[in-house]
N, C-alpha and C positions, 0 to 999 in steps of 0.2 A: 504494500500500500504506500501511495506517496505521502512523503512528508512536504511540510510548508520549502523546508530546505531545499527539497528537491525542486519544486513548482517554481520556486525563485532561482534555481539554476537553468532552468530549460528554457523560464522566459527570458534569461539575461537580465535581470533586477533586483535588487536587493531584498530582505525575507523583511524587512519594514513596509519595500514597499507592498508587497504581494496583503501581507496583513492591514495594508493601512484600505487596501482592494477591497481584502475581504469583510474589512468592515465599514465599508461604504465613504470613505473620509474623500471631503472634496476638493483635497489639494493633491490631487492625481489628474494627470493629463490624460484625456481621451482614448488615445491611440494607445498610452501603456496601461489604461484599465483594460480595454480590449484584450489586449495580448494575452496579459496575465491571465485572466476570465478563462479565455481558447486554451489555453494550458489546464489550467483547474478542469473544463470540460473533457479535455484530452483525455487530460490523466484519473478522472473522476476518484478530484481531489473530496475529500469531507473536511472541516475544519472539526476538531476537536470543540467542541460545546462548552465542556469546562472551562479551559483554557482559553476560549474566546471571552464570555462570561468574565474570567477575569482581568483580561486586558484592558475589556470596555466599560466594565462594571456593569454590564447587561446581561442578561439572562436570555432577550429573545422571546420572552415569555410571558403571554397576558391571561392575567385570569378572570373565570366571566363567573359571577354567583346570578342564579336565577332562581325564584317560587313563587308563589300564590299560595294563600292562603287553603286552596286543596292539594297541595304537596304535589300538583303533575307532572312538573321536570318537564325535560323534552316533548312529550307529547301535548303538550301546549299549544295549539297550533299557531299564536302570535307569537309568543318566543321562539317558537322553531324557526320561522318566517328570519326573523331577526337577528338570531345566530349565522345563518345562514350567509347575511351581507356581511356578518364583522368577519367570517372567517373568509370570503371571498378577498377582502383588502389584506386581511395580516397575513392571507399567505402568499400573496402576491408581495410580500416587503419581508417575507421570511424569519414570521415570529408562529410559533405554537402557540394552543390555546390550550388553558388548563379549566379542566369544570369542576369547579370547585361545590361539593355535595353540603345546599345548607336545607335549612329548613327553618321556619317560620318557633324562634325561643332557642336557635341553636347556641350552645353555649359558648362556641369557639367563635369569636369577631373575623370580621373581616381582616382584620388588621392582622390579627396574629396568622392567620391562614395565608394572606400575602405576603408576609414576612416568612413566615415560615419554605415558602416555594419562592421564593426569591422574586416575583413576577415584578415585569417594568411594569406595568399599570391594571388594574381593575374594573371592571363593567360591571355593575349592579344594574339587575333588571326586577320587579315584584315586588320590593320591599317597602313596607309600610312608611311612613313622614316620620311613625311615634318611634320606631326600631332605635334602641339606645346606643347600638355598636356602628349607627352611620357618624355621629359628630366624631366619636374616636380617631376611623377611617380619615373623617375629614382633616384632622389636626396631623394627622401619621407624615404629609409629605408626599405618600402616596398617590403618581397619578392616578385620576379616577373621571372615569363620566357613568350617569345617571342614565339608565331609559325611563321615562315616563314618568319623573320626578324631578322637580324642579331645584335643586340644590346646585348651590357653587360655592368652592372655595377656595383658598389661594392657588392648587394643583386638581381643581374638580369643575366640572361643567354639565348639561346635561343634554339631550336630545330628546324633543317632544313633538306629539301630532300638535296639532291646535286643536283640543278637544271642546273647546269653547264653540269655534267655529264650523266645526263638526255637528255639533248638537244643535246649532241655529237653524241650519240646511236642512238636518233632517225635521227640525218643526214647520219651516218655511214650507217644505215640500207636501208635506200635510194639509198643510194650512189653505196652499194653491189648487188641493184634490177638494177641498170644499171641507172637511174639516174642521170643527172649532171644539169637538170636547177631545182631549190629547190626554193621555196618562203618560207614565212612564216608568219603564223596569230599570231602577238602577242599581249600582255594586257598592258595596262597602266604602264606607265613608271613610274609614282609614288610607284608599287609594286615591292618588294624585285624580286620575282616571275619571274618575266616580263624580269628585269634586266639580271638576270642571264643566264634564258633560250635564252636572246639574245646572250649575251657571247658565250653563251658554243656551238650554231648556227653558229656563224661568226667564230669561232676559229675552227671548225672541216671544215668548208666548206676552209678557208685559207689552213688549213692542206693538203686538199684533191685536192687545186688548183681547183676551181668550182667558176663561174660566180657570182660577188656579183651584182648582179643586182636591186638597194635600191628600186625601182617599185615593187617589188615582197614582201617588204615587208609592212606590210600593221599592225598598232595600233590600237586596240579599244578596248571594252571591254569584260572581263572576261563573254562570255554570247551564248549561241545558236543568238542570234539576231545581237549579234556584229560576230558572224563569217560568219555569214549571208551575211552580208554587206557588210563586207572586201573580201571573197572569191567573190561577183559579183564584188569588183573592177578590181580583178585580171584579171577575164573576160574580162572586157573590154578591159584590153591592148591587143596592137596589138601584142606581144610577151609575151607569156604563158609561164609560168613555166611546167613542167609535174609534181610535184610532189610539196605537201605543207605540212608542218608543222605547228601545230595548240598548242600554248602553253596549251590549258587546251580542254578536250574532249567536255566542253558544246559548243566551239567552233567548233572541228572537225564536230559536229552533226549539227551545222550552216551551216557549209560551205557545208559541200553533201548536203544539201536542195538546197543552191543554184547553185549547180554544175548541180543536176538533172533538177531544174529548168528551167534551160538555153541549156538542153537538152543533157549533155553529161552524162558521168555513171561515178561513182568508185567503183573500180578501172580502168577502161580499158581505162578511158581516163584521169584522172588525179587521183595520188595515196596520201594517206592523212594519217598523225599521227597525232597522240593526246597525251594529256599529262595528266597525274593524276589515271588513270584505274580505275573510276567512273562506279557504278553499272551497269548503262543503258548502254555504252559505248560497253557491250558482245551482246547486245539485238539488237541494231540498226542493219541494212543490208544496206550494209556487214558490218559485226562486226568487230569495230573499231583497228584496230592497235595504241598500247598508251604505252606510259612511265609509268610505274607502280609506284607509293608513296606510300608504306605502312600506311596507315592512321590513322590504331588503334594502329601500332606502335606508332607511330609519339603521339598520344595521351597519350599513353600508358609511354613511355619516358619523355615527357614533364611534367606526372604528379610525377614520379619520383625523374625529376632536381626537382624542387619545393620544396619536402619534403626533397631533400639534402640542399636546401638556408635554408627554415626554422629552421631544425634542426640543422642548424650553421655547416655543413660540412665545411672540411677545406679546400676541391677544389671542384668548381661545373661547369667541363669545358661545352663548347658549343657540342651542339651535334648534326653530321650532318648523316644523315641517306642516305644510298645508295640506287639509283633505279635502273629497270628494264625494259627492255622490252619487252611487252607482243606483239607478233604475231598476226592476225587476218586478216580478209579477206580485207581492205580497200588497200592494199598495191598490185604492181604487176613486176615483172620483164619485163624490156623493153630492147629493141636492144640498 
């Protein structure tokens, strides 16, 4: 196997330079990063990880903690979504991802789990505002960006949809199908998510002069099972909304269970959005009407901010990403 020594004899270079190649420094001329590189390829050199790690004081290695309050990990279909764009960038720049296993009262912080695996930076995705072991995180030094939480600090930023603007659209849209009694399934008020999509709910329907009728709104969880649940409350009351808003699509796909359930249809008797434009969400019947997130953006972006904290960029603003909404058969115009 070649050594660095060798690779710096074949190119004609020095074993500085060859190293100063392999770890990307920009006081190398063109033509001799070239060389060295066709050599490295040639000889399908490997640089030693430790040994690199400790030249640069890098590790090459970022770690992602993700959960929700139902502990689903990867089959999450927005985290997955999301993971997906951060690891498209960091391996195109030649960093590993580490998945770091928490869950919702784990006892081990962030901070000691990144310390502990030496990682250049951290992605937090699910975690609660109230979670005690983010301010920690925040003081550590450690770079860090947020998904879908709004926090920043001296090496921290975040990356968000505008759920604000998200939630207006989908009442707007409502509102234009003829519409004026609107409930809404929303998630856990301990989520950024949750928070927002309320806002941006109550402030379009104020806009629009429409019934705030607080029975119609209805809390639980991010879940096919919690919208389940909340859309048979709505049922029961003796005043119906026609028309609901579901902050996240695994919920819309709850709530038509239990709409159908109970004997009625949608759309023809009550009209549903969802939020997030989650894969299965085209596939249900009728296919879902939803607030679109770009996801692999959103991943894609957040792996970005990262490697601007890392590389000591001199501004690493927050960065909020706009949605959409996508059309589909759940939705109906009414007199």
């Amino acid at each position: 196997m070649a050594t660095i020594k060798d690779i710096a004899k074949i190119a004609g270079v020095s074993v500085t330079t060859v190293s100063k190649v392999i770890n990307e420094y920009p006081d190398i001329g063109e033509k001799t990063r070239e060389k060295v590189i066709k050599v490295i390829e040639q000889e399908n050199y490997r640089p030693n990880a430790i040994a690199r790690s400790l030249s640069t004081n890098r590790s090459n290695t970022i770690g992602i903690f993700f959960t929700d309050h139902l502990n689903s990990g990867l089959r999450h279909p927005f985290f997955r979504d999301v993971i997906y764009g951060i690891e498209k960038v960091f391996f195109q720049k030649g960093y590993d991802l580490v998945m770091f296993a928490h869950r919702w009262g784990d006892r081990f912080s962030y901070t000691e789990k990144s310390k502990n695996r030496n990682v250049d930076g951290a992605i937090l995705m699910g975690m609660p505002r109230t979670d005690p072991n983010i301010d920690r995180l925040i003081n550590s030094n450690i770079p860090t960006v947020f998904v879908d939480l709004d926090i920043v600090g001296k090496k921290a930023s975040y990356v968000i949809s505008d759920n604000v603007q998200g939630a207006k659209i989908a009442v707007e849209h409502l509102y234009n199908l003829g519409h004026r009694e609107i409930g809404m399934i929303m998630g856990q008020w301990i989520t950024k998510a949750a928070q927002d999509r309320l806002i941006g709910f109550q402030q379009k329907k104020d806009e629009l002069k429409l019934n705030n009728n607080n029975k119609w709104i209805i809390e639980t969880e991010f879940s096919e099972k919690g919208g389940f649940q909340a859309m048979k409350k709505i049922l029961s009351l003796d005043e119906k909304p026609t028309a609901v808003f579901c902050q996240g699509d695994e919920m819309a796909i709850g709530a038509m269970a239990a709409i159908e359930e109970e004997g009625f249809s949608v759309p023809d008797d009550f009209s549903l959005v969802g939020f997030d434009d989650i894969e299965i969400s085209r596939y249900v019947r009728p296919a879902l009407t939803t607030v679109h997130q770009d996801k692999l953006l959103m991943g894609e972006k957040t792996a970005e901010l990262l490697l601007d904290i890392i590389n000591e960029q001199k501004s690493f603003f927050p960065i909020v990403l706009p949605t959409k909404l996508i059309k589909r058969d759940s939705c109906k115009a009414i007199d």
